[in-house]
C-alpha positions in Angstrom: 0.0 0.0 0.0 1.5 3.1 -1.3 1.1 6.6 -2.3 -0.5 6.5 -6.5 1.7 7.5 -8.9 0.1 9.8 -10.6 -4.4 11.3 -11.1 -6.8 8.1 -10.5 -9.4 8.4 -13.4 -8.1 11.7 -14.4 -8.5 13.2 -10.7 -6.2 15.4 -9.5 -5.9 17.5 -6.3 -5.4 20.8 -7.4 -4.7 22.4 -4.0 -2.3 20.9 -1.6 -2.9 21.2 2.1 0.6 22.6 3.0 0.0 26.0 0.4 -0.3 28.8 2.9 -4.1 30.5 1.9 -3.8 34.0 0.6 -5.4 36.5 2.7 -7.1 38.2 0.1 -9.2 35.3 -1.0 -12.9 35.5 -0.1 -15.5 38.1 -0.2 -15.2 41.8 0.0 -18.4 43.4 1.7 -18.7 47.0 0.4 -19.8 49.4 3.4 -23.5 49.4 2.2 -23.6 45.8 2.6 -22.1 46.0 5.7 -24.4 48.3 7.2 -27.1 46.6 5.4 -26.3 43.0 7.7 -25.7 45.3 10.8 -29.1 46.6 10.4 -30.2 42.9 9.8 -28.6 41.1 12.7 -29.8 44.2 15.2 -33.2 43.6 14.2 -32.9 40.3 14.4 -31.9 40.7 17.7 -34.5 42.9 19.1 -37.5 40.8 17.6 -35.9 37.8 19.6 -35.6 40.0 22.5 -39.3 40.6 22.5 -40.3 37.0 21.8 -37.8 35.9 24.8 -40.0 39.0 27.0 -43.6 37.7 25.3 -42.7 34.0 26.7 -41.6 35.5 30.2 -44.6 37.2 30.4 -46.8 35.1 29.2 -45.5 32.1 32.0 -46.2 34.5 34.6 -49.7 35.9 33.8 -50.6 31.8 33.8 -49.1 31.8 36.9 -47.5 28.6 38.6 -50.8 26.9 37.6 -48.9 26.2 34.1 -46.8 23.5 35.6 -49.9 21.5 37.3 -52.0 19.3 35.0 -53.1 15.8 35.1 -50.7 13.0 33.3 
């Protein structure tokens, strides 16, 4: 059991582990898009926020009663 010799059925790995990646690679987000998934993840945010308030006050309008029910 050894190392092949050369491309199996014509595939070859055409980036080797070892190669350093170049920083520059990737996507560049101009600064409208920037803004535009700041604005995003804020609002995202805030309407969690208010569903993580709605369930708090929800549980205690119902009160402890909530919790006891028949099996």
């Amino acid at each position: 059991m050894g190392r092949a010799a050369g491309p199996i059925d014509g595939v070859s790995i055409g980036i080797v582990m070892d190669e350093p990646r170049k920083e520059d690679e990737g996507v560049v987000l101009t600064e409208a898009q920037k803004r535009a998934r700041r604005t995003r993840s804020i609002a995202i945010a805030l309407a969690l926020a208010v569903l993580v308030v709605l369930f708090y006050v929800m549980t205690l309008v119902k009160g402890p009663g909530v919790l006891v029910r028949p099996i």
